[in-house]
C-alpha positions, 0 to 999 in steps of 0.5 A: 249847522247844529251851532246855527241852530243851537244858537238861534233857539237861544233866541228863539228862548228868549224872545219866548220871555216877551211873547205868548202858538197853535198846533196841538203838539207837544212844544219841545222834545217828545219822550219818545226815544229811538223806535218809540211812539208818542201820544199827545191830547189836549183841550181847553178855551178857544178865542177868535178874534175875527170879524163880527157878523151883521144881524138883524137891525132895530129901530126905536121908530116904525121904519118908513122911509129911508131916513129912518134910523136903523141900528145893525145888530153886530154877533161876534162868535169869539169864545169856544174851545178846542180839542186835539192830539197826534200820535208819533214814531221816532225812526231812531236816524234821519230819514228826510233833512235830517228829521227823525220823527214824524207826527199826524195832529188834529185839531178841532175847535168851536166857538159861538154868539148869539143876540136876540132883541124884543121890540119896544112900543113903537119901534121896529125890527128889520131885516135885508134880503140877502141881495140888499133889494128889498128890506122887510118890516114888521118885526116883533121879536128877533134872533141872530145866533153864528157858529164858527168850527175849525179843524186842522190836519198836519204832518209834522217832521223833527229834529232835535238839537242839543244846545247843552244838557239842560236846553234842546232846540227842536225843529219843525216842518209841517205841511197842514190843511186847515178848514174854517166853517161859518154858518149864521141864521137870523129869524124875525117873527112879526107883529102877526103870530103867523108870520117870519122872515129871516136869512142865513149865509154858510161860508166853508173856506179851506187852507192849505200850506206849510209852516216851519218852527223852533221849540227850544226847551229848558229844563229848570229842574228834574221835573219841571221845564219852560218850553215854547214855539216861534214859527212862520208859514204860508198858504194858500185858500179857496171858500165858498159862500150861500146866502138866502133869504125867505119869508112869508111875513106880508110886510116884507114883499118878494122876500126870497133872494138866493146869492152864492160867491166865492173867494180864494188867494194866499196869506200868511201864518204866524205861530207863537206859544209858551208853557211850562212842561211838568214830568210826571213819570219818565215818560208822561209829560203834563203841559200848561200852554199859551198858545197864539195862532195869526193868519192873514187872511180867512174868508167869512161872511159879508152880510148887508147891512139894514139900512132903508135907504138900501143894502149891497149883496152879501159876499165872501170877504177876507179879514185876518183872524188871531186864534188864541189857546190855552189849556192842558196837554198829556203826552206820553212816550212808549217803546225803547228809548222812551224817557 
């Protein structure tokens, strides 16, 4: 089994040449020995390359009738950051399938957009009811921002294999629970200073799965090591969604539409990460670190388009979503055996 697996994280290495993970813990061996405990933090950028968002719309026409053009205003909330860290104890012998550590990791992340547009003499600013039944008119100026947040708990189990003495594979098993939280706001404030109308849509979604990983780790010299992580999981998920739309704008109609939905299933998680992990004392460990997180499926809002000639209702809906990270990452080792 140990020469299955040393081998396997000789390619594991490799493939981490061609390759670009994310779950905040230290990639490799931990500097905890036997009986000791570890602690990890980082932080740094966050990129969510996920599904835009539908806004308000605008028009270079006073809107009229359902042949008049109509531009959706697309938000896309892919640039934030991120914080994490765990804390560890090395039982110093195999206590569940041949693991001897056990970490607790956090994760939270945050990431933003937002658009505003001011109407130009002769145009329009429109927005859908939520329903898609009735389209309000008149807008003056106009606002759309998202706030998209995650956070994730894992326990993560490993074990680490010698491949030689500069070069040690360690094997991980993670059961996590991850939460994905979007929330959207659009405000229209029309010709009349009195007036607005707007809509807002909140989509919580929560995952939970195992995923398992190799992170081969080698030592180029003394102090300096190229470390990494290639894994795979599955999940399962359920979200809920609320959408409403209000308004006092005359031009609008009966703007108040309220709609809820739900959505829930399975998907699939892929991990990848590379870094370059530099000992800065014998037991303190300073990471820089690349990492790619995939999952397949994540439920987030489905907003009505603005179109005069008639919107559908607003929903939940699947679409796959990568979460790139890079950043810095402090771990250190405490106790006996630490090194």
């Amino acid at each position: 089994m140990t020469t299955f697996r040393g081998s396997t994280g000789v390619i594991a290495a490799a493939a981490l040449c061609l390759f670009s993970h994310a779950s905040y813990a230290d990639m490799g061996k931990s500097p905890a020995g036997p009986n000791g405990i570890v602690l990890s933090f980082e932080g740094g950028y966050l990129y969510q390359d996920g599904p835009d968002v539908t806004g308000h719309g605008i028009s270079d026409v006073v809107v009229a009738s359902p042949s008049d053009p109509v531009t959706d205003i697309l938000v896309s909330p892919d640039s934030g950051y991120f914080v994490g860290g765990l804390i560890g104890f090395d039982t110093g012998k195999p206590f569940l399938f041949g693991f001897h550590r056990v970490e607790l990791g956090l994760l939270y992340g945050r990431t933003d957009d937002s658009a505003h547009n001011v109407v130009s003499s002769g145009g329009d600013i429109v927005l859908s009811t939520v329903d898609g039944s009735v389209l309000g008119t008149g807008g003056a100026t106009a606002s759309t921002s998202i706030e998209r947040k995650t956070w994730e708990g894992a326990l993560r189990f490993e074990d680490d294999d010698v491949v030689n003495e500069t070069t040690t594979v360690t094997w991980v098993l993670a059961p996590f629970i991850r939460g994905f939280d979007e929330d959207t706001r659009t405000a229209i404030t029309t010709s009349v200073p009195c007036c607005e109308f707007g809509r807002t849509a909140s989509v919580d979604a929560t995952l939970y799965g195992i995923f398992v990983a190799a992170e081969p780790e080698k030592w180029l010299s003394p102090n300096l090591a190229l470390v990494g992580r290639i894994g795979a999981g599955v999940y399962g998920y359920d979200a809920d969604g609320k959408f409403r739309s209000a308004g006092t704008a005359a031009t609008t109609g009966d703007f108040d539409a309220t709609v809820t939905d739900g959505d829930s299933g399975a998907g699939f998680r892929g991990l990848l990460g590379i870094g370059l992990k530099l000992k800065v004392a014998p037991s303190t460990l300073l990471e820089g670190f690349a990492e790619a997180d995939y999952f397949s499926n994540v439920p987030t809002a489905h907003l009505t388009s603005n179109s005069p000639a008639g919107g559908y209702v607003s929903h939940v809906q699947d679409d796959d979503l990568w979460e790139l990270r890079t950043g810095v990452r402090l771990t250190l080792g405490f106790g006996p055996g630490s090194n």
